[in-house]
ZAFIKE-911756 format. One record per residue (C-alpha): residue number from 1; residue in three letters; chain; x, y, z. Coordinates in steps of 0.02 Angstrom, whole numbers. Layout:
BEGIN
> NUM/ALA/A/X/Y/Z
...
***
This chain:
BEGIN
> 1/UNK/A/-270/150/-575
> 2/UNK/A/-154/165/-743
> 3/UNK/A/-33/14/-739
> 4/UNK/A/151/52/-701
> 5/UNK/A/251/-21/-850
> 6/UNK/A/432/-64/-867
> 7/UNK/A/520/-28/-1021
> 8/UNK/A/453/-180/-1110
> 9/UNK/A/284/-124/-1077
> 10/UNK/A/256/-266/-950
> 11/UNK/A/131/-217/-773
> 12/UNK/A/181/-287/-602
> 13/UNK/A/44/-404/-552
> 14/UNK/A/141/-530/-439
> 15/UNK/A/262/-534/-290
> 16/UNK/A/371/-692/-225
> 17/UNK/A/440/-666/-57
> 18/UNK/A/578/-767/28
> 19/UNK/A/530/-780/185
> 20/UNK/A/714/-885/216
> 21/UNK/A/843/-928/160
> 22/UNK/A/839/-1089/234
> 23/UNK/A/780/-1272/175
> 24/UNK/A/769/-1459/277
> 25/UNK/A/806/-1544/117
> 26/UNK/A/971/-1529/-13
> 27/UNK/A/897/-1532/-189
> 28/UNK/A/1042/-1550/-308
> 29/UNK/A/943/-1410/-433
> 30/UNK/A/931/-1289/-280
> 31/UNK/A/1043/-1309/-126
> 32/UNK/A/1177/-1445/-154
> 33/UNK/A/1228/-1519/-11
> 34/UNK/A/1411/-1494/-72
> 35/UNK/A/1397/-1304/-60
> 36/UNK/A/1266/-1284/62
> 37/UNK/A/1331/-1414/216
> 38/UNK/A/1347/-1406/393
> 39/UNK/A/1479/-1268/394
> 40/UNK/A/1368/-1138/293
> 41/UNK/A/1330/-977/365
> 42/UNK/A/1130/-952/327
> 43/UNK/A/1069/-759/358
> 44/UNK/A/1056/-727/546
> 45/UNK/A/850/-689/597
> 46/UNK/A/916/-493/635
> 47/UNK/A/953/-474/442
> 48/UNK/A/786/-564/386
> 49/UNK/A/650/-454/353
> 50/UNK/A/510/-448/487
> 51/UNK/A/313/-479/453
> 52/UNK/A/280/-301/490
> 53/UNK/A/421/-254/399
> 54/UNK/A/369/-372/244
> 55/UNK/A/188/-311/253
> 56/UNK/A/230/-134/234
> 57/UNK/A/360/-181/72
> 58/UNK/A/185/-254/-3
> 59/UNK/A/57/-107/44
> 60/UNK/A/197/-11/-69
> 61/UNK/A/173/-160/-205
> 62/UNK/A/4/-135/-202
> 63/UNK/A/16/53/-235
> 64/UNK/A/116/-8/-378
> 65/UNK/A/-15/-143/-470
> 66/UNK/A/40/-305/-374
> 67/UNK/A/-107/-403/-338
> 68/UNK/A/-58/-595/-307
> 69/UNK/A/81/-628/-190
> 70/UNK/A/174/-797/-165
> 71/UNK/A/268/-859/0
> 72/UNK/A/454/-956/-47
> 73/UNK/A/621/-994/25
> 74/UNK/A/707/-1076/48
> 75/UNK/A/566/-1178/136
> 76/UNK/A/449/-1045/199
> 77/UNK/A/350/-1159/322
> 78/UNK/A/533/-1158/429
> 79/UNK/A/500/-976/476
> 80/UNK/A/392/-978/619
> 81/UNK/A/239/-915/666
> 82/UNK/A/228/-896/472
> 83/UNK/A/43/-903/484
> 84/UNK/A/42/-746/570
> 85/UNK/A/115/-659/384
> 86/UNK/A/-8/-728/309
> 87/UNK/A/-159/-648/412
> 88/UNK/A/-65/-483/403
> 89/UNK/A/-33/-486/213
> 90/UNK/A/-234/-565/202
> 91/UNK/A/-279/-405/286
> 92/UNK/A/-230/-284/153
> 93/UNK/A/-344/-243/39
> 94/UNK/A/-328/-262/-135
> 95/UNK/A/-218/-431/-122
> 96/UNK/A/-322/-543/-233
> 97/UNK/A/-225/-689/-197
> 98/UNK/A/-107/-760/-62
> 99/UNK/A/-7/-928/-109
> 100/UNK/A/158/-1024/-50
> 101/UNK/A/253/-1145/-132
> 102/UNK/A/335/-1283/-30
> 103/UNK/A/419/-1442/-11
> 104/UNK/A/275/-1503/86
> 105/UNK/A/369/-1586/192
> 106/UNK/A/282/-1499/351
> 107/UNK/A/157/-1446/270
> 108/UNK/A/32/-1585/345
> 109/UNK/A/22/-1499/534
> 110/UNK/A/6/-1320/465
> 111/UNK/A/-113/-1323/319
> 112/UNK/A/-269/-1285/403
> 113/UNK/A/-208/-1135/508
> 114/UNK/A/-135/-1082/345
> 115/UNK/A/-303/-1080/260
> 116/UNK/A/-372/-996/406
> 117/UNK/A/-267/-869/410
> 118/UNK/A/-316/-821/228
> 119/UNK/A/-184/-916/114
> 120/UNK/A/-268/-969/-38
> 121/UNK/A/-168/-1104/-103
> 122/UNK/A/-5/-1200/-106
> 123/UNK/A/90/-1288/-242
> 124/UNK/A/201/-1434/-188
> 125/UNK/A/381/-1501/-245
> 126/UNK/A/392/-1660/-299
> 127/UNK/A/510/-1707/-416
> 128/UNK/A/474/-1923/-415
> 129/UNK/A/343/-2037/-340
> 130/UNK/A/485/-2159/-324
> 131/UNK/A/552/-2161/-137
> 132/UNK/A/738/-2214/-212
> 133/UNK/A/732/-2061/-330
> 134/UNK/A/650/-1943/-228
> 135/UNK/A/787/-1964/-90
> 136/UNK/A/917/-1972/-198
> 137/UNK/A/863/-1794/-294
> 138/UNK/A/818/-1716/-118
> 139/UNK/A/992/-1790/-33
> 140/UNK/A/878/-1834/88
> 141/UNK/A/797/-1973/201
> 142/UNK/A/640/-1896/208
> 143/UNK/A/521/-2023/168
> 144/UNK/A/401/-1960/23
> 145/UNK/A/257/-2020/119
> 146/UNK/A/270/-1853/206
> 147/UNK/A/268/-1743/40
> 148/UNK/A/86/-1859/-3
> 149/UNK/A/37/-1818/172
> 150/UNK/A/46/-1644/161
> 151/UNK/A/-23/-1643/-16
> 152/UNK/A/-191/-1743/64
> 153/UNK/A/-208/-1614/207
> 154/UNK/A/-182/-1453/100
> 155/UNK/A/-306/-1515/-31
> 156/UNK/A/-418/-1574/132
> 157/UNK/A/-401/-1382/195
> 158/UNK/A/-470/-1303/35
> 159/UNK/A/-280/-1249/-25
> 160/UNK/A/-321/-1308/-188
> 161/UNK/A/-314/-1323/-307
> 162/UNK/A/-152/-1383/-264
> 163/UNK/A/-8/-1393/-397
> 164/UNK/A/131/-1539/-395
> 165/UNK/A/275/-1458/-471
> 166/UNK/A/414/-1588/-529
> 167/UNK/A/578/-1510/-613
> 168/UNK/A/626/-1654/-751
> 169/UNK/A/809/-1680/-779
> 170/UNK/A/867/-1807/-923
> 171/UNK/A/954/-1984/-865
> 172/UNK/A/902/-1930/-658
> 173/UNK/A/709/-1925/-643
> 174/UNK/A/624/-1919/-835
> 175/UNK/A/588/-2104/-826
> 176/UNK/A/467/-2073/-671
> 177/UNK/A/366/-1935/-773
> 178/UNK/A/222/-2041/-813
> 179/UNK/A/199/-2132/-653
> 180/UNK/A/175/-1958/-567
> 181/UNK/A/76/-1926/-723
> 182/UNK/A/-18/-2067/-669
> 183/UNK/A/-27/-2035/-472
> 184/UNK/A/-127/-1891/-478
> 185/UNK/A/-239/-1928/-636
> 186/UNK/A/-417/-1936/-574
> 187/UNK/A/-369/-1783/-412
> 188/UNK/A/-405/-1621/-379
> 189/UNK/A/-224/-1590/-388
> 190/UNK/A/-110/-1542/-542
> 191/UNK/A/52/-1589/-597
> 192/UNK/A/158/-1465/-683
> 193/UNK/A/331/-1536/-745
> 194/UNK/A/468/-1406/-770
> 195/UNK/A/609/-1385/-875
> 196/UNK/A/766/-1386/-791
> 197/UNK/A/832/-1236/-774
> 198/UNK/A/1001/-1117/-755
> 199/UNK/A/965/-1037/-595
> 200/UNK/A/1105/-990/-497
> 201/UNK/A/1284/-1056/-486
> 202/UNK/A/1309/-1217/-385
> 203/UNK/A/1187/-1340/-478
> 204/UNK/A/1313/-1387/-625
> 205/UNK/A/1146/-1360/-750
> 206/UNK/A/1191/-1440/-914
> 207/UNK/A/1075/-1407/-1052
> 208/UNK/A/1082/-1581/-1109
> 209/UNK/A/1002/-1633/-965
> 210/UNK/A/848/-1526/-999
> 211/UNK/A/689/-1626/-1080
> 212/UNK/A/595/-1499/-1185
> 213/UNK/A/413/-1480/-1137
> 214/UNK/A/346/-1536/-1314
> 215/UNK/A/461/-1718/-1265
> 216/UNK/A/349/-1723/-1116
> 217/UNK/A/205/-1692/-1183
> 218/UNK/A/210/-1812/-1334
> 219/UNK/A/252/-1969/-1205
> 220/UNK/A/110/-1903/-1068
> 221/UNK/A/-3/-1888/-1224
> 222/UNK/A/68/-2056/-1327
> 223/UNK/A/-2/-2150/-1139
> 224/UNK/A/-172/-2022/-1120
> 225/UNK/A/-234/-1910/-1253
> 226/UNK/A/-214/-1718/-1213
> 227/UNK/A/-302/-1588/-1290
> 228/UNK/A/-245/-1398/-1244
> 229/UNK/A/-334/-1275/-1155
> 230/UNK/A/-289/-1090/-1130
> 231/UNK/A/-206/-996/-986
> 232/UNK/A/-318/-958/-857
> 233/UNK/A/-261/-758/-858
> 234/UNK/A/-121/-660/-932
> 235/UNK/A/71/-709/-864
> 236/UNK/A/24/-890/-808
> 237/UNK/A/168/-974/-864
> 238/UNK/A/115/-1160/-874
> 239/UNK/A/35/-1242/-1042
> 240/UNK/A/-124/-1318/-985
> 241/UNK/A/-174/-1491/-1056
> 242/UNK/A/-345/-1586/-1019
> 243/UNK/A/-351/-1758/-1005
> 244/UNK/A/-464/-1818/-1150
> 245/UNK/A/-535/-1949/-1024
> 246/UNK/A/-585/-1830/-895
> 247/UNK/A/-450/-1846/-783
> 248/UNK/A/-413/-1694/-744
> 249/UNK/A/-272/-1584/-807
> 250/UNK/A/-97/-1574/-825
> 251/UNK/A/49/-1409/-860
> 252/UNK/A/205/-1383/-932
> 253/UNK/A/325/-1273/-889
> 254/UNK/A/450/-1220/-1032
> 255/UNK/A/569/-1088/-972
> 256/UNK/A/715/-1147/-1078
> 257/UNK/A/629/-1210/-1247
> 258/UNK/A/499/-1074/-1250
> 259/UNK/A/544/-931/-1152
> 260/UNK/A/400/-815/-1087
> 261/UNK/A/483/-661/-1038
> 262/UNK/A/383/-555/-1147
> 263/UNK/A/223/-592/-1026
> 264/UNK/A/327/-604/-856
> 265/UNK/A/237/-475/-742
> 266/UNK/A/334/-539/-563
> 267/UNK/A/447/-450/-436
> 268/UNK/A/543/-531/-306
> 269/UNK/A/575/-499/-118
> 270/UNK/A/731/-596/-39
> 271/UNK/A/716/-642/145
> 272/UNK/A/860/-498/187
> 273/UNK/A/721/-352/99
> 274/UNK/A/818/-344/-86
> 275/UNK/A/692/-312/-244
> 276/UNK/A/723/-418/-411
> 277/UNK/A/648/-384/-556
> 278/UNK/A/704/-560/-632
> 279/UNK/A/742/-737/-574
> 280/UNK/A/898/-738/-677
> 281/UNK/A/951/-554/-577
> 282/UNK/A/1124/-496/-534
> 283/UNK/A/1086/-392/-395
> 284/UNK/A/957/-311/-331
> 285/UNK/A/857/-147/-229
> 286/UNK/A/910/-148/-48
> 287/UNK/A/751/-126/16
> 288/UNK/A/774/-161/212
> 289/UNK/A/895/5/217
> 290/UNK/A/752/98/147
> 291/UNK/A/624/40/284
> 292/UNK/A/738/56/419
> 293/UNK/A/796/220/388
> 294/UNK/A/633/270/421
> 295/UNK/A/576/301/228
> 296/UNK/A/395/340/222
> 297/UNK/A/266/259/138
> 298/UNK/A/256/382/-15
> 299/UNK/A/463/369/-40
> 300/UNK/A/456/170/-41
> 301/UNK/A/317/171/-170
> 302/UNK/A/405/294/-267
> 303/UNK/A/577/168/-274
> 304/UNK/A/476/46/-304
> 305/UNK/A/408/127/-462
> 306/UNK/A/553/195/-531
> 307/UNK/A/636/7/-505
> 308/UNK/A/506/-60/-597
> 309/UNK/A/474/57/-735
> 310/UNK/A/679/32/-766
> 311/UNK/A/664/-157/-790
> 312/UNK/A/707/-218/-955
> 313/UNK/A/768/-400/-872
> 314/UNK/A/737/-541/-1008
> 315/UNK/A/857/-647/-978
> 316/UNK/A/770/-831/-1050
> 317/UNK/A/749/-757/-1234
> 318/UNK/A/948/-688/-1224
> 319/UNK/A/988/-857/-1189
> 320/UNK/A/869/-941/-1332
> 321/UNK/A/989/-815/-1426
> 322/UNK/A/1152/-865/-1353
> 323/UNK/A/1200/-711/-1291
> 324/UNK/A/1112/-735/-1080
> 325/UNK/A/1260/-793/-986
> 326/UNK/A/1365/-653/-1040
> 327/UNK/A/1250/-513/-1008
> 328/UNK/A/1189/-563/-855
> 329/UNK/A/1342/-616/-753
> 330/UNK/A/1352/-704/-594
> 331/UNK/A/1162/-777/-550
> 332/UNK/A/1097/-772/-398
> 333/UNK/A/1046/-935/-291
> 334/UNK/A/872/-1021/-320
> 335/UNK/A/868/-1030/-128
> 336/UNK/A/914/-882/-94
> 337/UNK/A/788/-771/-194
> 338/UNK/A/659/-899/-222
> 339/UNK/A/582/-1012/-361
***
């Protein structure tokens, strides 16, 4: 099949679907408690796409190049039955690869009917090993034993490897980088640590408190030599590093410093059946009308191409050039379309 391109001459490989809008925990980054309290109205189930409903959105994906498709939120493992998706997506042929990220917080009483239901992997939040820090970030009192918990069982249930991604922010959590550095040295699992990023409206993201990727590095490597290794395929958008000692590796995620729009090959699905074509997105391709109109198979893989082969979203490199904000406008929620 010839790749569908957009204008940047970029395929659609990957999916991430929002499978809610909803989340147990009140990350400061994501869904501040200050915005997102008691009194906020969350999308009722009848406007939430359904699995069938989802399933047929990806069969048109497929037509279209996607191959790898990733479960968010929100915190996906709040939608029930959820491991009923995942059979139905693992059922269509020509997905290469089902995954979900999470905050792993119940992850430790669904992983193995996840993984028998044909999801591949997972890849965990965890932004510090330190209960204190962890709590305060996640305005919770979920005790972090929970997150390690689910982390054991999903690695236990062949959902591996699993990734530990931890989004660094300067003068909060950067002084616990090397201690989860140091936590899962030696595992099967990897840590990732993430730039902080400008993703929606309600986080208050200052760009002084982002610590560059090449900062991170230097002080993981300054404690355990690193040496690089490459990518493992096209669009992967962590920097691999190998312990020199053998204990395992390590990835950095560098959305602000280095920008890797050029190679970004995902689409995104919100919970309520809109299309993005960028993280960073103003609005997006109401979907859910299309399906429940009664648009046929051929018509929803034809939108789906012509959104796609219209993208020209690049919205990290406008910033690197000062010129992001203003083009792109009002940003959507982290929560609401997904990490």
């Amino acid at each position: 099949m010839t790749p569908i391109l957009d204008r940047l001459n970029r395929p659609l490989h990957d999916v991430r679907i929002s499978v809610t809008d909803r989340c147990n925990l009140r990350c400061g980054y994501c869904m501040p408690r200050s915005v997102f309290g008691e009194g906020f109205q969350f999308l009722p189930h009848s406007e939430l796409l359904s699995f069938e409903e989802i399933t047929r959105v990806c069969q048109a994906l497929l037509a279209c190049g996607m191959r790898r498709v990733r479960l968010t939120g929100g915190e996906p493992l709040l939608r029930r039955d959820l491991h009923r998706l995942v059979a139905m997506l693992a059922a269509l042929e020509g997905i290469e690869e089902i995954s979900m990220t999470t905050n792993g917080t119940l992850l430790r009483s669904k992983a193995a009917i996840l993984k028998e239901a044909g999801l591949s992997r997972v890849t965990v939040s965890l932004d510090a090993i330190d209960e204190k820090v962890f709590q305060s970030m996640s305005d919770s009192r979920m005790p972090i034993a929970k997150v390690l918990a689910g982390i054991e069982e999903a690695t236990a249930a062949g959902l591996a490897p699993v990734k530990v991604n931890v989004v660094v922010r300067r003068g909060v959590n950067d002084h616990c980088v090397l201690d989860l550095a140091e936590r899962f040295r030696g595992r099967p699992e990897t840590v990732r640590f993430i730039e902080y990023m400008d993703v929606g409206e309600t986080n208050d993201w200052r760009a002084d408190e982002v610590v560059p990727a090449s900062e991170l590095i230097a002080a993981i490597n300054a404690r355990w030599p690193l040496t690089q290794v490459s990518r493992a395929r096209p669009g992967e958008v962590a920097s691999r590093y190998r312990y020199l000692d053998g204990a395992g590796e390590v990835g950095f995620i560098h959305s602000i410093s280095q920008p890797f729009c050029g190679s970004c090959d995902r689409i995104r699905l919100s919970s309520d059946g809109k299309l993005y074509t960028c993280l960073f997105a103003r609005s997006g391709h109401d979907l859910r009308a299309a399906v429940r109109s009664g648009a046929s198979d051929a018509q929803l893989v034809r939108e789906i191409e012509s959104i796609w082969r219209g993208r020209v979203d690049r919205y990290s490199e406008l910033r690197s050039e000062r010129a992001g904000g203003d083009e792109v406008g009002r940003r959507l929620e982290m929560s609401y379309i997904g990490g």
